[in-house]
C-alpha positions in Angstrom: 1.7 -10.0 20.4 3.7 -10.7 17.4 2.8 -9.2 14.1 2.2 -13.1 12.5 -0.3 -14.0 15.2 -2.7 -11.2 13.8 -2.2 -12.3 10.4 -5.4 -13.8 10.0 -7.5 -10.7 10.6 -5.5 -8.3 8.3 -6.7 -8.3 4.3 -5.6 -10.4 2.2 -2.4 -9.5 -0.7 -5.5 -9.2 -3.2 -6.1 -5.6 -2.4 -2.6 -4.8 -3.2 -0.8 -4.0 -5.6 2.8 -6.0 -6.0 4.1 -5.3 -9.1 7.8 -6.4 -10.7 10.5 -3.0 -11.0 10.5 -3.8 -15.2 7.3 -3.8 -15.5 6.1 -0.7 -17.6 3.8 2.1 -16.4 0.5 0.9 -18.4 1.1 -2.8 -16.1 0.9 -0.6 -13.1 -2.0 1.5 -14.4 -3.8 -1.3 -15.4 -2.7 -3.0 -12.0 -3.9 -0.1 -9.8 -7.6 0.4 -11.4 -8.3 -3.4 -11.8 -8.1 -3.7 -7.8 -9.1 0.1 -7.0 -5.9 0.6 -5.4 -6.2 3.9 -3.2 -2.9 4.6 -1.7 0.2 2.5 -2.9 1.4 0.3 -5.2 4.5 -2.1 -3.3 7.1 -3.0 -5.8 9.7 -6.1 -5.8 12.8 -7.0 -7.8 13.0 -10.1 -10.0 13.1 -12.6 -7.4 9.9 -10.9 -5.2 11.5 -8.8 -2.8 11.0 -5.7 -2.2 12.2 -2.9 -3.0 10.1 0.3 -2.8 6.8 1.6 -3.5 4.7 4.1 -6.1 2.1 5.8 -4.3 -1.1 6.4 -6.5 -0.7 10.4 -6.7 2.9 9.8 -8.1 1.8 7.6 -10.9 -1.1 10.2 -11.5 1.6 13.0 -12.2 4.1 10.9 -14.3 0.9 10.0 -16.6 -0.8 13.4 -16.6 1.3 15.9 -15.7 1.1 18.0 -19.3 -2.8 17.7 -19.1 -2.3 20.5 -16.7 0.0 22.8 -18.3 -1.3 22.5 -22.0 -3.4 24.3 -24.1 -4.0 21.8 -26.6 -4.0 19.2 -23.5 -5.9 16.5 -25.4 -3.0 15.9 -28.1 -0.3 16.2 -25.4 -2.1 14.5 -22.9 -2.6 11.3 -25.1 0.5 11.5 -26.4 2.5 11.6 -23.0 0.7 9.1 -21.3 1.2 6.4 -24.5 5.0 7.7 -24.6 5.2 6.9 -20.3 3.6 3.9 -20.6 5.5 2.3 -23.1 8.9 3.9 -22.2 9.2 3.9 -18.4 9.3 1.3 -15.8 8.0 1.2 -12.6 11.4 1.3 -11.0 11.6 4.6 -12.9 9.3 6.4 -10.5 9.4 3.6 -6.9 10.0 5.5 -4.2 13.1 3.0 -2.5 13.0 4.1 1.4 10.1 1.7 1.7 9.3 1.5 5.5 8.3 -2.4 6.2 7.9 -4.5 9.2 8.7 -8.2 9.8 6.6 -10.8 11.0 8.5 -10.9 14.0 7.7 -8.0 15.8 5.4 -6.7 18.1 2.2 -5.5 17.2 2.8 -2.5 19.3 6.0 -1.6 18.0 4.2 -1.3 14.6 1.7 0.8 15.7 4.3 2.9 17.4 6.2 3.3 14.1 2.9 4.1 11.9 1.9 6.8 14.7 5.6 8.8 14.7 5.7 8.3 11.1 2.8 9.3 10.1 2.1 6.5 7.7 -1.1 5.0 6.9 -0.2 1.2 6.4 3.5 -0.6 5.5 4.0 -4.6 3.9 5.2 -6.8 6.0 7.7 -8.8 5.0 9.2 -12.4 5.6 12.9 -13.4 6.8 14.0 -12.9 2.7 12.1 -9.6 2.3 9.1 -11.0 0.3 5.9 -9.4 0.6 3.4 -11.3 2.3 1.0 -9.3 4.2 0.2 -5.3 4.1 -0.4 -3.8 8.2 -2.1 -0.8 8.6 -4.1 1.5 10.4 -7.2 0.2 10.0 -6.4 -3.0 10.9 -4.9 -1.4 13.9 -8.6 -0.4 14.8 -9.9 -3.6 13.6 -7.9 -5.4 16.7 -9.2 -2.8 19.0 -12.5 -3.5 18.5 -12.0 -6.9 18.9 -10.6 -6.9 21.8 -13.7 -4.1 22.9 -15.9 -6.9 22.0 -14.0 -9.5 24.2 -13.6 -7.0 27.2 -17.4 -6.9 26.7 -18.4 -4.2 24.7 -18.3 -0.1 24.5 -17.9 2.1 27.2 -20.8 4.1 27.8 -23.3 1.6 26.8 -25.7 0.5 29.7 -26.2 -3.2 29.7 -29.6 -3.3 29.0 -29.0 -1.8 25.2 -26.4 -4.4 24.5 
């Protein structure tokens, strides 16, 4: 099974966050809360491909890493996070080695590739490298139930509760 025949059961784009390399630090902040974003943030280059990610916890230290270490945290906090969110850009702080599938591949290889490497979810991309889908582990366990339910139900489970 090909990654573009499950397409219809994975979540939509609108839970993620695709975001444009230039765009500044309070776009991505604002980006990230407005759609509760949990893990990563995918961004693209000027003509949508992409080109890397921000993971939620990295944003959190660019914006509030003196809160931490100051004594007078409120002054330095507010100041920093104005001064990052005006002055740097996304591709400041995107992670590049973006791991991505295509809509061509197997479903299985995908899983394969999340299990070894330890990843929760990746994009996946189109023949130009556009974003146009996000595959992940819980859609992984999303299939298997499904095909549970076709197969006829849980294990365990005596016909007479079903």
């Amino acid at each position: 099974m090909k990654v573009s025949e499950v397409l219809g059961i994975i979540p939509g784009l609108e839970e993620s966050v695709i975001i444009d390399e230039n765009a500044s630090l309070e776009e991505l902040a604002s980006e990230v809360v407005k759609k509760k974003v949990k893990r990563n943030a995918y961004v693209v280059d000027s003509r949508g491909r992409l080109v890397g990610y921000v993971p939620l916890k990295k944003l959190a230290n660019t914006l509030l890493l003196d809160y931490l270490s100051s004594s007078s945290y409120r002054v330095r906090l507010t100041r920093r996070i104005i001064d990052a969110m005006t002055s740097e850009k996304v591709g400041d702080i995107t992670i590049r080695s973006v791991v991505s599938c295509r809509l061509d591949e197997s479903v299985e290889e995908v899983i394969r590739r999340l299990l070894e490497m330890d990843i929760e979810e990746m994009p996946v991309v189109d023949k130009d490298g556009k974003i146009v889908a996000r595959f992940g582990l819980t859609n992984i366990l999303e299939l298997w139930l499904k095909e549970r339910e076709k197969q006829g139900g849980k294990e365990g489970v005596k016909e007479e509760e079903r």
